[in-house]
C-alpha positions in Angstrom: -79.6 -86.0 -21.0 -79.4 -82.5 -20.5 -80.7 -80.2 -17.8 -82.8 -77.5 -18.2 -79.7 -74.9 -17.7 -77.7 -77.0 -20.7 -80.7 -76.4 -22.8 -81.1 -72.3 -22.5 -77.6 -71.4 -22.0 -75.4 -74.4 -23.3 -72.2 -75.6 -20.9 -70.3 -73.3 -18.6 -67.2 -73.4 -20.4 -68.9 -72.3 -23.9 -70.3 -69.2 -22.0 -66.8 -68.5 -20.2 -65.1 -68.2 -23.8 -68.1 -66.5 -25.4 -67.7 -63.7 -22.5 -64.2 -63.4 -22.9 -64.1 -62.8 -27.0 -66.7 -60.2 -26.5 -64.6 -58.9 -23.4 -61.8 -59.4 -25.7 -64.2 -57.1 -28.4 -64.8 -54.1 -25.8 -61.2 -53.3 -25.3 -60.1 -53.3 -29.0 -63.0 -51.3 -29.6 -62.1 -48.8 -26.7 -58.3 -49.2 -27.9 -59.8 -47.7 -31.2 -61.3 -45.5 -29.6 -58.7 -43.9 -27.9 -56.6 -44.2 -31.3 -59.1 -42.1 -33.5 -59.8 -39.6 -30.6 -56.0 -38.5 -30.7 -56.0 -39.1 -34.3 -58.8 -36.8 -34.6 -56.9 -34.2 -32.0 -54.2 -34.1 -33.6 -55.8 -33.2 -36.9 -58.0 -30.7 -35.5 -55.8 -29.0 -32.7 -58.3 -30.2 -30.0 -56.2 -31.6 -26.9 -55.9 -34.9 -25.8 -56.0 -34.8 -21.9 -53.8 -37.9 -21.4 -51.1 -36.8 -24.0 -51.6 -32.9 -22.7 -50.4 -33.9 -19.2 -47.6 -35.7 -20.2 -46.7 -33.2 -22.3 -47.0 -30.6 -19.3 -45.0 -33.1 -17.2 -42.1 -33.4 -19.7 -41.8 -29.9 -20.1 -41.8 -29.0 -16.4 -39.4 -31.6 -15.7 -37.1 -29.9 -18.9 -37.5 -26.6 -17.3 -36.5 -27.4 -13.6 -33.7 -29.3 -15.0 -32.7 -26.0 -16.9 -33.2 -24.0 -13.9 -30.9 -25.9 -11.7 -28.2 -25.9 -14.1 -28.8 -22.4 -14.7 -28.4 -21.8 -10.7 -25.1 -24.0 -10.9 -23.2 -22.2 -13.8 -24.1 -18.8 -11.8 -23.5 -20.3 -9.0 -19.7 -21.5 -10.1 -19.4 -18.5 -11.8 -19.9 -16.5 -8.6 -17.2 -19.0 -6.6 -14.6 -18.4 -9.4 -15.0 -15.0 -9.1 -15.3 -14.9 -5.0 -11.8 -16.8 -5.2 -10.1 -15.1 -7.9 -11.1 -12.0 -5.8 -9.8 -13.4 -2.7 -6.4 -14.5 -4.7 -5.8 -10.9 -5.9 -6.1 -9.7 -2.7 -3.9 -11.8 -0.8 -1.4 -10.8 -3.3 -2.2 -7.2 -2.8 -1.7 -7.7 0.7 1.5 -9.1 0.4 2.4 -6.4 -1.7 1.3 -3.9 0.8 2.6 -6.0 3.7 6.6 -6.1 2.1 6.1 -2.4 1.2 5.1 -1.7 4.9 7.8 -3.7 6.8 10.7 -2.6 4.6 10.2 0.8 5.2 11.0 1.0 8.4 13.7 -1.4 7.7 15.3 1.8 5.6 15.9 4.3 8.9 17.2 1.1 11.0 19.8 0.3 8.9 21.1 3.8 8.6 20.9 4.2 12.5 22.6 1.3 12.7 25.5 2.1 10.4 25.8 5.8 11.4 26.8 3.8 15.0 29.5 2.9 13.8 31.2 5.4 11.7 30.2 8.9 13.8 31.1 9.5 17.6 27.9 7.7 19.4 27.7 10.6 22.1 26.8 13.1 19.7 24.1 11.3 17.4 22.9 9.0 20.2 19.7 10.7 21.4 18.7 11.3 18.0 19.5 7.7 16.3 17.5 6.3 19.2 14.8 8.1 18.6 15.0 6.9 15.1 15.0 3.4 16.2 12.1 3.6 18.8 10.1 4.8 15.7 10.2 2.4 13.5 10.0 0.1 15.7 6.7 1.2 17.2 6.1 1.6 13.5 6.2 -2.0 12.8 4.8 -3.0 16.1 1.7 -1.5 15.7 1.4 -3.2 12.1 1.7 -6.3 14.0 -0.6 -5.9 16.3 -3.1 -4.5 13.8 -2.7 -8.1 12.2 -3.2 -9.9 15.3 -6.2 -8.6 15.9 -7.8 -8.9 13.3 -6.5 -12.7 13.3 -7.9 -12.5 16.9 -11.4 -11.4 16.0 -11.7 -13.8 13.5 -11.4 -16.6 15.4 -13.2 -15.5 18.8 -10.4 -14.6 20.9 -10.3 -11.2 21.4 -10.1 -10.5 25.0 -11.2 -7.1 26.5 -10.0 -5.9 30.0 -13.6 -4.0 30.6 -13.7 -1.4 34.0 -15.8 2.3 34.1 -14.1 4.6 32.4 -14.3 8.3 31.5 -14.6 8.5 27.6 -13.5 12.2 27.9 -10.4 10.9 29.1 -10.1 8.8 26.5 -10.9 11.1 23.9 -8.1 13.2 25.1 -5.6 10.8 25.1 -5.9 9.7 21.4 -6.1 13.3 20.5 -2.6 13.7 22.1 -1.8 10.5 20.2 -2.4 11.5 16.8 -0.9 15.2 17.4 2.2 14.6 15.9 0.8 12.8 12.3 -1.6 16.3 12.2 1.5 18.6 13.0 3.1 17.0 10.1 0.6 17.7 7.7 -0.2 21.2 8.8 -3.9 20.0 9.5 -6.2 21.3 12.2 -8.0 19.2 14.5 -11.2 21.0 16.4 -13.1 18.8 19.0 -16.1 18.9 20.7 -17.3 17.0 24.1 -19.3 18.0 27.1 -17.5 19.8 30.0 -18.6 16.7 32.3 -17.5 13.1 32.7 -19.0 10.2 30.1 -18.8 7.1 32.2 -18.7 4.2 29.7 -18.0 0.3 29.9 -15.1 -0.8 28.6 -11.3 -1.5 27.9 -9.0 1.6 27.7 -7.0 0.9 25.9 -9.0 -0.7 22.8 -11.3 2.5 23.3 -8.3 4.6 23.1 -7.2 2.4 19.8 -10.4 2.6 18.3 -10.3 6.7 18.4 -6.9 7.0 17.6 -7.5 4.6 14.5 -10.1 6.8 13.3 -8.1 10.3 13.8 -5.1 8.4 12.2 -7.2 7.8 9.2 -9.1 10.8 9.0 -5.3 12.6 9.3 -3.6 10.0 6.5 -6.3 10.8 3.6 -7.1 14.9 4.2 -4.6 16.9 2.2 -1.9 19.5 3.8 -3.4 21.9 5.5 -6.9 20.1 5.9 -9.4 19.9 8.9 -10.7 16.9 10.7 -13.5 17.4 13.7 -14.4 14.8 16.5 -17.9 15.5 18.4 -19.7 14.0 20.9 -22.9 13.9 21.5 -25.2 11.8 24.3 -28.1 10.2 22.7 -31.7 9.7 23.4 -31.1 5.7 24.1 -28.3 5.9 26.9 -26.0 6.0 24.0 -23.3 8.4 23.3 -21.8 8.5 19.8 -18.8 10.2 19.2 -18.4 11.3 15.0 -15.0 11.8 13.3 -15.3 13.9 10.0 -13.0 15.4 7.5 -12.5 17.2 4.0 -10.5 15.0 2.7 -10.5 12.7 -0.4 -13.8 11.2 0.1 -14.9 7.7 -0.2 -16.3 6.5 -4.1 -19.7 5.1 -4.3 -18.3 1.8 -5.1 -15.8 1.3 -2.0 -18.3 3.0 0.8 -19.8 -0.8 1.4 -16.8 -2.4 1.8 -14.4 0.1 3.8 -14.5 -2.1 7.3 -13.2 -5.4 5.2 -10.0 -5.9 5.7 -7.1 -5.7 3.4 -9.3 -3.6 1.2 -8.4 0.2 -0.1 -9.7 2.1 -2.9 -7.3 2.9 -6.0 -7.7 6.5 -5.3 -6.6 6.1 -1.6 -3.8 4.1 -2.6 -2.6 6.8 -5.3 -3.3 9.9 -2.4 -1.5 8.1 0.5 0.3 5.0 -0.3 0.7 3.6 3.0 -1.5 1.2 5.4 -2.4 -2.6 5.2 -5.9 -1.6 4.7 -7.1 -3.4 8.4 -7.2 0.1 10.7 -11.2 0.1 9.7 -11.4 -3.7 10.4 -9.9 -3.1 13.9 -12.6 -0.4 14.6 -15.1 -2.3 13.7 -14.4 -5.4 15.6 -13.7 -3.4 18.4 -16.5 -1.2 18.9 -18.8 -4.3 18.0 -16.6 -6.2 21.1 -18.0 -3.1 23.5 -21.6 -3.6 22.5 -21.6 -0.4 19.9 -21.9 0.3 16.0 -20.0 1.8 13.6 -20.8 3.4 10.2 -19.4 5.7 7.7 -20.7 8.5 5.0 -19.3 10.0 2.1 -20.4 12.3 -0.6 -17.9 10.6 -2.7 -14.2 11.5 -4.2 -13.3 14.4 -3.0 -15.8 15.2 -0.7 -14.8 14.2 2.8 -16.0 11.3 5.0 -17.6 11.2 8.6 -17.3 7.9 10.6 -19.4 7.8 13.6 -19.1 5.1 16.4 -21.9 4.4 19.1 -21.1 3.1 22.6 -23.6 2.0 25.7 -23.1 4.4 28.3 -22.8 3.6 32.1 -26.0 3.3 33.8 -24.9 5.8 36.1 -23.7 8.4 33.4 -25.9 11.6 32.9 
């Protein structure tokens, strides 16, 4: 006998299947739907939202996988070159390094045979002289070398004290008399009348001036003029400028004249000699005493001025 439910709506498990088919009914419909929509899209040009983002996704996921191998073949490209830069000049170096240690080789050896063949009493004096050259010669190279080696790694050591930086101006310009009288070039300096207490090592600040004068000396023609100035700044700074009319500094070399191992061809054609570190040394020096260092040139031709800043003493004027 069936109940009044069974009568109106039949058994629960016919109404469970006839909800499913028509459940069943819905989706193909929507699935037919969706079908004819993009159907219809891609007939009329009109975007499919779904499609459009994927789309979108694909192609920004194609781009940014461009882009990074973009980046990396630039990026390799810039290594190969950094290193094949690097290889060339190592083997400049070398170059320049052999060059510059067999030269004084040259003098030594003659001293040493003229020893033996001429009466040492009469060529004595002047074969030692010879000798102590050279060797300073190659000394300095070597020190030059170790500095650099020494600023690279953190251990250069300064033996800091008040000192007089007109006394030290004096004593590289006495230094680097000899290279100037060689070349026929005239040196005119100005500094104040008064002491210019600064804090530092003597004998670095000494290198670093006589490095510069050096310099200034090796690339101005016969007959040239170099000029070191001093003058005390507004910010308990004194800055002290070496300038010449020499052979200038090109465009292209001016950023990279404090690297080291690096000259410009026409430096090397003018004046041959040099490892290319003096300006390195300056640099890490005067950056040791708390200072700056920077350089300006009109270009070939045209001079250069290098000017180096230093912290004076408290109690300086």
């Amino acid at each position: 006998m069936n109940t009044a439910r069974d009568r109106k709506t039949g058994t629960p498990a016919k109404a469970e299947r006839e909800l499913a088919r028509l459940q069943a009914q819905i989706e193909l419909a929507r699935a037919e739907l969706t079908r004819l929509h993009r159907a219809v899209s891609a007939a009329t040009g009109h975007p499919d939202p779904a499609r459009e983002a994927g789309h979108e996704l694909r192609h920004a996921q194609q781009q940014e996988a461009n882009e990074h191998l973009i980046r990396a073949a630039l990026g390799a490209r810039e290594s190969q070159a950094t290193a094949e830069d690097a290889q060339r000049q190592q083997a400049e170096f070398l170059a320049v390094m052999a060059h510059e240690l067999r030269n004084p080789l040259a003098p030594i050896s003659n001293a040493a045979a003229l020893l033996g063949m001429l009466p040492a009493e009469e060529l004595l004096p002047r074969l030692q002289a010879v000798i102590e050259r050279q060797v300073a010669h190659i000394s300095r190279l070597v020190e030059d070398l170790l500095d650099v080696s020494r600023a690279s790694t953190g251990k250069l050591r300064l033996e800091r004290r008040r000192v007089d930086l007109i006394d030290i101006i004096d004593e590289a310009v006495d230094g680097s008399r000899p290279a100037r009288k060689t070349r026929g070039q005239q040196l005119e300096v100005h500094k104040p009348a008064s002491a210019l207490e600064v804090y530092g090592d003597p004998i670095r600040l000494t290198q670093i001036l006589s490095n510069l004068l050096d310099n200034a000396s090796k690339y101005t023609p016969v007959g040239g003029g170099i000029e070191l100035s001093v003058m005390i700044m507004a910010n308990d700074t004194v800055a002290i400028t070496v300038s010449d009319n020499g052979i200038g500094i090109t465009a292209e070399a001016l950023p990279r004249v404090f690297e080291p191992f690096v000259q410009a061809p026409h430096a090397i054609d003018f004046n041959g000699v040099g490892l290319g570190i003096g300006l390195t040394v300056v640099r890490e020096l005067v950056e040791a005493h708390g200072g700056t260092v920077s350089v300006t040139s009109a270009g070939s031709g045209l001079g250069s001025q290098f000017v180096v800043t230093l912290p004076l003493d408290k109690a300086s004027p």
